[in-house]
C-alpha positions as CSV (number, residue, x, y, z in Angstrom):
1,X,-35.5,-75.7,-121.5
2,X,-36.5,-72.3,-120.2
3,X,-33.3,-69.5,-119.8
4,X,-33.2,-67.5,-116.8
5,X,-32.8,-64.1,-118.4
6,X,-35.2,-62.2,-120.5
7,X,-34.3,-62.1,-124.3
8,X,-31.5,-59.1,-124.6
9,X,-30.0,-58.1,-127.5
10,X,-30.7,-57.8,-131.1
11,X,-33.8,-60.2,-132.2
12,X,-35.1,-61.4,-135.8
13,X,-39.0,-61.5,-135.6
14,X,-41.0,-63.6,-137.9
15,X,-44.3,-64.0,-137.3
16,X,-47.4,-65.9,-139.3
17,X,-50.3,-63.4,-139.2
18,X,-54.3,-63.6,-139.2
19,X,-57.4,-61.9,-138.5
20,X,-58.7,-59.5,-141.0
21,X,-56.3,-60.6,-143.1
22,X,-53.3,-63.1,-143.9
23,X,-49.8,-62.5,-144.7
24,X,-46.3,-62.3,-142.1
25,X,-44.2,-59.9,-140.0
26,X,-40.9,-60.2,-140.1
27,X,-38.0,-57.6,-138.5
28,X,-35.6,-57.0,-136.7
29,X,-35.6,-56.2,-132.8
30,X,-33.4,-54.3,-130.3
31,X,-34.4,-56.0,-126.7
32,X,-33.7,-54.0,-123.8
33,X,-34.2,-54.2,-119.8
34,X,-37.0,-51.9,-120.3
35,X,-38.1,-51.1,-123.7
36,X,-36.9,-52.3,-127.3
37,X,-36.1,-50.8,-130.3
38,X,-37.5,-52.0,-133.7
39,X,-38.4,-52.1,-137.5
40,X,-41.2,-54.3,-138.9
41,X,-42.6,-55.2,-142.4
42,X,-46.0,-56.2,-142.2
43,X,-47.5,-58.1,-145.0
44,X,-51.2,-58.6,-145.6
45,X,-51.2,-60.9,-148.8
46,X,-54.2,-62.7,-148.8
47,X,-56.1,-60.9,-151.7
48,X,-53.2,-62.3,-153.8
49,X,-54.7,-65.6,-153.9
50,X,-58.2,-65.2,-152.6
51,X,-60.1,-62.9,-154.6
52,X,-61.8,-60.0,-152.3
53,X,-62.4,-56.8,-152.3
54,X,-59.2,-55.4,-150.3
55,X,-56.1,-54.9,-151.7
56,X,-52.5,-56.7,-150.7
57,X,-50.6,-54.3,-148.4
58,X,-46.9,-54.0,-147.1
59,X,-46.0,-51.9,-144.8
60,X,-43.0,-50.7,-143.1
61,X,-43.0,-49.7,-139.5
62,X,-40.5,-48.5,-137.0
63,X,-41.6,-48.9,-133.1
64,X,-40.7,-48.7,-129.5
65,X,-42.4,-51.1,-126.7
66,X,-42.2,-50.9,-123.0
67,X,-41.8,-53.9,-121.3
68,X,-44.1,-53.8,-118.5
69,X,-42.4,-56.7,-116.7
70,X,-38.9,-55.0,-117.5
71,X,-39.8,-52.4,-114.5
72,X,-40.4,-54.8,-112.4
73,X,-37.1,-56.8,-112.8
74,X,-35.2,-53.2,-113.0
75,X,-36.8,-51.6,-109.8
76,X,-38.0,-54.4,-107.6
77,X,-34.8,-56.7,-108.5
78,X,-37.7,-59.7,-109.3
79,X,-36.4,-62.4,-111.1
80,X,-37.6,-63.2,-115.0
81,X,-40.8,-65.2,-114.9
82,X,-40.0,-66.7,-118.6
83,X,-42.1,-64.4,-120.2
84,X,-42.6,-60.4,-121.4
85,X,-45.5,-58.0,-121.5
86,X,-44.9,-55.8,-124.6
87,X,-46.8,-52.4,-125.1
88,X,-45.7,-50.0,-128.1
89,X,-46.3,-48.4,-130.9
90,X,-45.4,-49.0,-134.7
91,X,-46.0,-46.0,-137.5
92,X,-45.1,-46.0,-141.0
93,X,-45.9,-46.0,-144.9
94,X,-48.0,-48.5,-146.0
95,X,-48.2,-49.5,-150.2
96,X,-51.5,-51.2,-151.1
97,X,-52.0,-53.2,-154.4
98,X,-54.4,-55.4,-156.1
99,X,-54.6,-56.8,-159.5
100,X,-57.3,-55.0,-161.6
101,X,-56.8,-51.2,-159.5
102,X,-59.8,-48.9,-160.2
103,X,-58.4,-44.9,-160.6
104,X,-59.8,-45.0,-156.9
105,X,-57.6,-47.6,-155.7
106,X,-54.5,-46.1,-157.5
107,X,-55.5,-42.7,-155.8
108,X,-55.1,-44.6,-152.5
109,X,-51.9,-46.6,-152.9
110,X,-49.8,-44.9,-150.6
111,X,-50.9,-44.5,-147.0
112,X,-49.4,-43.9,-143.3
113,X,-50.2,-46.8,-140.8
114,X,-50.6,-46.5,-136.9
115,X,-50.2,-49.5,-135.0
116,X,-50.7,-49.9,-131.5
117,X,-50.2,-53.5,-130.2
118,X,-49.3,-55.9,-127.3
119,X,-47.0,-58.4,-127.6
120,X,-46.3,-61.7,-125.3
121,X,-42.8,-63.1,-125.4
122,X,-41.9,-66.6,-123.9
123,X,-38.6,-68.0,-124.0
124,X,-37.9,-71.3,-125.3
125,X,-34.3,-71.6,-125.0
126,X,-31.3,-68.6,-125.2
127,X,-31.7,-68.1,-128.6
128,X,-35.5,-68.5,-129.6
129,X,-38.3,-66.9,-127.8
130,X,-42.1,-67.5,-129.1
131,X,-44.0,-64.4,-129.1
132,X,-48.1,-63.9,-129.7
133,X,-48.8,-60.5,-130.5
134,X,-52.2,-58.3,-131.1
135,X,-51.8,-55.1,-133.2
136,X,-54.6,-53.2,-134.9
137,X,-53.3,-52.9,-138.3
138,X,-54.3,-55.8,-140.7
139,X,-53.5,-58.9,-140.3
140,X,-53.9,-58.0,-136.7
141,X,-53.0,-61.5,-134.7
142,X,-49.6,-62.5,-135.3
143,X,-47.9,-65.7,-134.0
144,X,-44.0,-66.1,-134.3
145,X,-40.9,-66.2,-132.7
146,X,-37.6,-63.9,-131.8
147,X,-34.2,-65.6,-133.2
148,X,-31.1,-64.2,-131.3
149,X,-28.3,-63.2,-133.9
């Protein structure tokens, strides 16, 4: 069952996440007509059990998005068509870790993270919407969905 009305409101995002790494996303989200409103923790764990040469990193990002489709509903009065075109922006510290740290990788624990991405929302029902989203931070393809609290 598809809702009529674009997710609005505030939104738990968890998300799986791959490519160039593998770890989750998960946040919280402040939907609005035409942008949101948001704080994400991005987790690339996969040198925890895979032995490589990257480290684990966690990062924790606060971000705005347009919604591209958001104008169009707002100024042209065009009803939802089920699904979102996120564009924004995400910045914050990142802390990277691995098992046996060289002086090097200790010197480099701490750093600032940009993260431009697009995101695709599709509601499933009132309350869950699945979302497919491409950033450029590690892990960079993240598959998920919004829960409505």
């Amino acid at each position: 069952m598809q809702a009529d009305r674009a997710p609005w409101g505030s939104q738990i995002q968890v998300a799986a996440a791959t490519l160039g790494g593998n770890g989750m996303e998960v946040g919280v989200v402040s939907a609005r007509s035409v942008y949101t409103r948001e704080i994400m923790i991005l987790a690339d764990l996969e040198p925890l059990w895979r032995p490589s040469q990257g480290q684990a990193r966690v990062v924790l990002m606060p971000a705005l998005s347009l919604r591209l489709l958001g104008f169009e509903r707002l100024i042209g009065g065009a009803a939802y068509r089920g699904m979102d075109v996120d564009v924004g922006l995400r910045a914050g510290p990142g802390l990277s870790f691995a098992g046996n740290e060289t002086l090097e990788e200790r010197n480099r624990r701490f750093e600032l993270v940009l993260d431009p991405f697009l995101r695709l929302t599709s509601v499933h029902t009132r309350s869950l919407a699945w979302l497919l989203e491409i950033g450029s931070s590690r892990p960079a393809l993240r598959l998920g969905v919004w829960i409505r609290y």
